[in-house]
C-alpha positions in Angstrom: -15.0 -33.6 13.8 -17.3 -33.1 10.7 -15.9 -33.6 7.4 -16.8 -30.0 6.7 -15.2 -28.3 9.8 -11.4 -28.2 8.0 -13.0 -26.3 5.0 -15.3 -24.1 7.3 -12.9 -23.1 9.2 -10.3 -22.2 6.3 -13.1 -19.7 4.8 -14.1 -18.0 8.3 -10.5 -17.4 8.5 -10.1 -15.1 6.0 -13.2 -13.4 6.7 -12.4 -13.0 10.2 -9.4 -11.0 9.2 -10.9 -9.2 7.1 -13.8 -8.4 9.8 -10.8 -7.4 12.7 -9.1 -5.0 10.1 -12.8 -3.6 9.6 -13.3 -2.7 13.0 -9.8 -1.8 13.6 -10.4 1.1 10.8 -13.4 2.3 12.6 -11.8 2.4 16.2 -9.2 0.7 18.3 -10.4 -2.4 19.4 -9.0 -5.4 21.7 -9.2 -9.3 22.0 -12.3 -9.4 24.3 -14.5 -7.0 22.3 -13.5 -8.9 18.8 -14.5 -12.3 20.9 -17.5 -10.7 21.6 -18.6 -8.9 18.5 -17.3 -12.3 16.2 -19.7 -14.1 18.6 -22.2 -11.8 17.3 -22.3 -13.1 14.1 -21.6 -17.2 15.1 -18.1 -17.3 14.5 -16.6 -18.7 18.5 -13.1 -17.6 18.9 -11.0 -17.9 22.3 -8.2 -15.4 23.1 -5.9 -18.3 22.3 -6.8 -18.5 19.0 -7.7 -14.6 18.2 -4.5 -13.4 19.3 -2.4 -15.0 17.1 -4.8 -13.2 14.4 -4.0 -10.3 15.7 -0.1 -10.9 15.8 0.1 -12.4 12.3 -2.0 -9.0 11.2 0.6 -6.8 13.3 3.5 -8.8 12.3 2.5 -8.0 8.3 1.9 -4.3 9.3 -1.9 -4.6 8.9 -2.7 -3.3 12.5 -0.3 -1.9 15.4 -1.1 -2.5 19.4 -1.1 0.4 21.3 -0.5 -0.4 24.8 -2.7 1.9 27.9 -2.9 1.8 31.4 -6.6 1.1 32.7 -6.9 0.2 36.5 -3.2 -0.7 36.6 -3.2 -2.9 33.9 -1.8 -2.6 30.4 -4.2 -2.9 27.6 -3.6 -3.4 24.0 -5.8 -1.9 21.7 -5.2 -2.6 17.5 -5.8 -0.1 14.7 -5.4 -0.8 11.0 -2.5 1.2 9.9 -2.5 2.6 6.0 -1.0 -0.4 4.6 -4.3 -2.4 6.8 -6.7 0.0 5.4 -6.1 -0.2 1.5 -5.4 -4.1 2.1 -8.9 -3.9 3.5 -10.1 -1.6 0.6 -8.7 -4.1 -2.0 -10.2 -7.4 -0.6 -13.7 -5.8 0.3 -14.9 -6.0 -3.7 -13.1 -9.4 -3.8 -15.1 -10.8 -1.2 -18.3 -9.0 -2.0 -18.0 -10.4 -5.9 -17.0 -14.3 -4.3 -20.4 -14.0 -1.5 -22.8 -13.2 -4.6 -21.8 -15.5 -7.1 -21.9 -18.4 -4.0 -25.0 -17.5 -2.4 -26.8 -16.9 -5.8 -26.3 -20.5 -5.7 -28.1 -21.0 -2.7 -31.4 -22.8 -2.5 -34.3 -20.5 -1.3 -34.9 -20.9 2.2 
């Protein structure tokens, strides 16, 4: 394990919530598609560990499953709920102002 890794992954936490609650206010979405579009964008989750996510954000009324019947098979699909969507609204200037004022730290490339 790098010495970094603990604090990396402490900071893509956050984002990633913030990131499923983004999606989840555009449309319903579900475990394999947020694995997919996470991986999009370097961030490797596994069910195992985005699931939880998606509890803990369901669990503090952020999203709500809906369950549907594809094939024979329940699916769950998450959408932010109200209290999701102005936590979202309130955190997206938080992060925006916190990404600036780090990356206008940054070295040139």
């Amino acid at each position: 394990m790098h010495e970094n890794d603990a604090l990396l992954g402490d900071v893509f936490l956050g984002f990633v919530k913030a990131h499923i609650l983004h999606h989840a206010a555009e449309e319903p979405v579900h475990g394999l598609a947020l694995i997919e579009e996470l991986g999009r964008h370097g961030c490797k989750r596994s069910l195992g560990t985005l699931c939880p996510l998606l509890h803990g954000l369901a669990e503090a009324g952020y999203v709500v499953a809906e369950s549907r019947l594809t094939g024979g098979k329940v699916h769950k699909d998450d959408t932010t709920t109200a209290g999701g969507g102005s936590a979202l609204d309130a955190v997206r200037p938080k992060i925006r102002d916190l990404v600036v004022e780090v990356l206008a730290g940054e070295a040139p490339a």
